[in-house]
C-alpha positions in Angstrom: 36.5 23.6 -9.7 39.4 23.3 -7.3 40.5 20.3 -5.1 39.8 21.8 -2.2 36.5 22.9 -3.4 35.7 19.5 -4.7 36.7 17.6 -0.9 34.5 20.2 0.7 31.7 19.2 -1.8 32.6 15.5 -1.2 32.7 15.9 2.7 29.0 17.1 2.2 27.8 14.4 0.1 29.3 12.1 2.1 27.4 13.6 5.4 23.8 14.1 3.7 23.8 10.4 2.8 25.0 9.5 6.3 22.0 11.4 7.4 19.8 10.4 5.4 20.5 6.5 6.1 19.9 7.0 10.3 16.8 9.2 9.1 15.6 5.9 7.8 16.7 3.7 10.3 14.8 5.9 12.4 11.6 6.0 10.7 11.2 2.5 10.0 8.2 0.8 11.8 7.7 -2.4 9.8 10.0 -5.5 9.8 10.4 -6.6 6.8 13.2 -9.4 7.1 16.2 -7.5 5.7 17.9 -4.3 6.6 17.7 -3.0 2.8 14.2 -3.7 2.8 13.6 -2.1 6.2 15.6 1.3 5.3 13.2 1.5 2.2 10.4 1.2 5.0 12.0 3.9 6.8 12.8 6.0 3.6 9.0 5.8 2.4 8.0 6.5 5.0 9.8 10.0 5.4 9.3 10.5 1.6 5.1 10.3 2.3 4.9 12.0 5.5 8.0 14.9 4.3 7.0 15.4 0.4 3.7 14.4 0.3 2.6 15.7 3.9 1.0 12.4 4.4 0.2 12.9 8.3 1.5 9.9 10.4 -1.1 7.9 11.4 -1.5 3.9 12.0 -3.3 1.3 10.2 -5.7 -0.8 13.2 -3.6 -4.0 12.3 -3.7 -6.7 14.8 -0.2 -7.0 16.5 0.1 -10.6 15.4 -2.4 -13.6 12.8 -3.8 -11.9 9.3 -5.6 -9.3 8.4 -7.2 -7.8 4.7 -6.4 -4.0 4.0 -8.8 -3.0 1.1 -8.8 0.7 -0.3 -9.9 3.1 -2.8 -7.5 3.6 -5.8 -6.6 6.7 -7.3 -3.0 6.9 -7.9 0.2 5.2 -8.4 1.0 6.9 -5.2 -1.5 4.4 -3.1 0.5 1.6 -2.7 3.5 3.6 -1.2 0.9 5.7 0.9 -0.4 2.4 2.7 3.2 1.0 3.5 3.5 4.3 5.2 0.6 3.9 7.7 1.4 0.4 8.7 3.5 -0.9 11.2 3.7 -4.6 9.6 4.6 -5.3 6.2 1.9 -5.7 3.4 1.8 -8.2 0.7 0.1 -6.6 -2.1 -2.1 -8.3 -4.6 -1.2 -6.6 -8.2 -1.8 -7.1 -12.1 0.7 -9.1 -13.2 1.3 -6.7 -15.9 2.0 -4.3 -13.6 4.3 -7.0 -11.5 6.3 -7.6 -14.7 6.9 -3.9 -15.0 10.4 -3.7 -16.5 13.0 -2.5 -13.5 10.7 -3.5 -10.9 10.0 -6.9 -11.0 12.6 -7.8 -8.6 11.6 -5.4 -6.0 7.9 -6.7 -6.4 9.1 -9.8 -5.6 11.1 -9.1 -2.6 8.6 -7.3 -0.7 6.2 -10.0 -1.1 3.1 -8.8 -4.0 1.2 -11.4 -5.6 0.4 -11.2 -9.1 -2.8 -11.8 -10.3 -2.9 -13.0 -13.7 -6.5 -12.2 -14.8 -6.8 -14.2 -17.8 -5.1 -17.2 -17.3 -5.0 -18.3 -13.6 -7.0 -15.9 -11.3 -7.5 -18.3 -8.7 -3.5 -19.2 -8.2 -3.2 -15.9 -6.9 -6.5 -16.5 -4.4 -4.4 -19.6 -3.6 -1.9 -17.3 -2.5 -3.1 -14.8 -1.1 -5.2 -17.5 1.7 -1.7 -18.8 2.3 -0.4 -15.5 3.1 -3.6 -14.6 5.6 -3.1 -18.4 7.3 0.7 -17.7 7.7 -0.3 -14.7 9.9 0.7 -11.5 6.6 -0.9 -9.0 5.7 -2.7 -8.6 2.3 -3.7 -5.4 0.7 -5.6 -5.0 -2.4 -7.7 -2.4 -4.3 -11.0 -3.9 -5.0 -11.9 -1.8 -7.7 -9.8 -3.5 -9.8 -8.0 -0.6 -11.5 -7.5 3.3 -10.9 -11.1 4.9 -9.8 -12.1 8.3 -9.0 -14.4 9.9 -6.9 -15.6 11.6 -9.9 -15.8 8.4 -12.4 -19.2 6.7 -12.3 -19.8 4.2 -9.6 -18.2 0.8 -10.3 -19.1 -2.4 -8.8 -16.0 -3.8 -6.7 -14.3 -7.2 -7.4 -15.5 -9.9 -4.9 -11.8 -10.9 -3.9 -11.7 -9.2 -0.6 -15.0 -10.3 0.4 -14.3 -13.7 -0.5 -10.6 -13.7 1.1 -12.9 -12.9 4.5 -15.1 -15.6 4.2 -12.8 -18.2 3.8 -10.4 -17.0 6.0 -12.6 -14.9 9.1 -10.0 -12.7 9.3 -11.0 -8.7 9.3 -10.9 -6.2 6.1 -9.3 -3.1 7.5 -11.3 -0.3 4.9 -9.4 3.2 4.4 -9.8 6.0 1.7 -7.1 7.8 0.2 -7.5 11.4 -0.8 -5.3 14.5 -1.4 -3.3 13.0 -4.2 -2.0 15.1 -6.8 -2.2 14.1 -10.6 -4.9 11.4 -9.3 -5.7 9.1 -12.3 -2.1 8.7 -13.2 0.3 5.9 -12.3 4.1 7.0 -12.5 3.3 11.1 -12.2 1.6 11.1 -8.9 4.8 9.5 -7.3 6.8 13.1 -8.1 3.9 15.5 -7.8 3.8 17.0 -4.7 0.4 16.8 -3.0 -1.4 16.8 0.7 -2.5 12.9 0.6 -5.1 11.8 3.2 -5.4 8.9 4.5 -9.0 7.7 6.1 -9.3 4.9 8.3 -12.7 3.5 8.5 -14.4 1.2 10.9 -13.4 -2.6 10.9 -15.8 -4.6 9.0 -16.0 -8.1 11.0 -16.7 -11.3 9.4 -18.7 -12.9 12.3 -22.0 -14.4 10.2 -21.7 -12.4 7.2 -21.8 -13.5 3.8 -19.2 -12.6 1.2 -22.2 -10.6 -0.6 -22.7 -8.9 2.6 -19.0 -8.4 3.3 -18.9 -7.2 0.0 -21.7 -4.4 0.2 -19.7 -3.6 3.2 -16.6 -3.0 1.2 -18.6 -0.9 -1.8 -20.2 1.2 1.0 -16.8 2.2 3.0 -15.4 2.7 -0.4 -17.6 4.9 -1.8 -18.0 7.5 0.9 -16.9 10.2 -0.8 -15.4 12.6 2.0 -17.5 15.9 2.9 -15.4 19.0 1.6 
C-alpha cells in the first residue's frame, strides 16, 4: 500500500468516525450526566433502531418523580432495547454476578444498575432501588428473575416490582419484548441481527392495590403472549 493510498484511507476513517460521533449526538434522548455516557445513549440507540430494526417508539415515562419499568426477558439484547425506547435514563436492577461481569463492571456502575445479591443481602438492593424511585429515577427490572421464553412453562414472577409499587405508589410501566434473534442467549443476541419489538402495555396504577394484586397485574401483562 502506497502513502498516498494510505492518507486517502486515513482521510476516510477519520470522516466515518466524525460522522458517526454527530449521528450520536443526534440521536441521544436521555440525559445521563456526562457527554460519554450520553453519546452511548445516542449510539444505542441507532445500533437498536439501524441493526436490530427496533422501531422508535417511547416509553410512557412521566417527564419528572419515579417510575418502575418491568418487562419480559428473553435476551441479552433486553436491557439495550429498553434504554432505546426511553427518553430518561434507567437504573437497572441486575444479578450481581452478572454486575461483576469481568470488563463490564465499571460501565455497570456508571450508568447506575443495582446489583442484587441473591444469597447474601437481597434486601440492600430493595434499599436501593426505593432510594432511587424517591430521588425521582427510573428503575427497570425483569421480574422473572432470569431469561424466560414464551415457549418455557409458565413461571411465577418475583414480587420485587410489586412490592417496589407498594411502598413507593409510583406506577409499573409493563412492555413485552419480541423479535429477538438467538432468544435464550445472553452475549449472542447482542450481534445477531433480528426485527425486535417492543410492546407497551397499559399503566398498572397503584391506587388501592395490594402488592399481590399489583403482582397478578404484572404476571398477566407479562404473559400475553402476542397473537401471530
Amino acid at each position: 500500500m502506497n502513502t498516498f493510498t494510505l492518507i486517502v484511507l486515513l482521510i476516510f476513517l477519520v470522516m466515518a468516525i466524525a460522522l458517526l460521533s454527530r449521528r450520536c449526538r443526534e440521536a441521544q434522548r436521555a440525559e445521563w450526566g456526562a457527554a460519554w455516557l450520553n453519546w452511548l445513549d445516542g449510539f444505542n440507540r441507532l445500533f437498536c433502531q439501524v441493526y436490530h430494526r427496533l422501531p422508535q417508539i417511547e416509553m410512557p415515562l412521566p417527564e419528572s418523580g419515579g417510575a418502575i419499568a418491568v418487562s419480559n426477558h428473553v435476551s441479552g439484547l433486553d436491557p439495550l432495547l429498553m434504554l432505546a425506547s426511553s427518553n430518561r435514563p434507567l437504573r437497572f436492577l441486575i444479578a450481581r454476578e452478572q454486575y461483576e461481569r469481568y470488563g463490564l463492571q465499571w460501565l455497570f456502575r456508571a450508568v447506575g444498575c443495582i446489583p442484587v445479591d441473591r444469597q447474601n443481602s437481597p434486601e440492600k438492593a430493595m434499599r436501593l432501588a426505593i432510594k432511587a424511585l424517591r430521588d425521582g429515577e427510573i428503575v427497570a427490572l425483569f421480574p422473572h428473575g432470569k431469561i424466560h421464553l414464551d415457549s418455557d412453562p409458565p413461571r411465577k414472577i418475583k414480587a420485587g416490582a410489586a412490592r417496589l409499587a407498594a411502598l413507593t405508589g409510583l406506577p409499573l410501566i409493563p412492555m413485552r419484548i419480541s423479535g429477538v434473534s438467538g432468544q435464550g442467549g445472553v452475549m449472542l443476541p447482542v450481534f445477531m441481527r433480528g426485527h425486535a419489538q417492543i410492546q407497551l402495555l397499559p399503566v398498572i396504577e397503584v391506587g388501592d392495590q395490594s402488592p399481590e394484586n399489583l403482582n397478578n397485574a404484572i404476571q398477566h401483562a407479562l404473559d400475553q403472549i402476542p397473537q401471530q
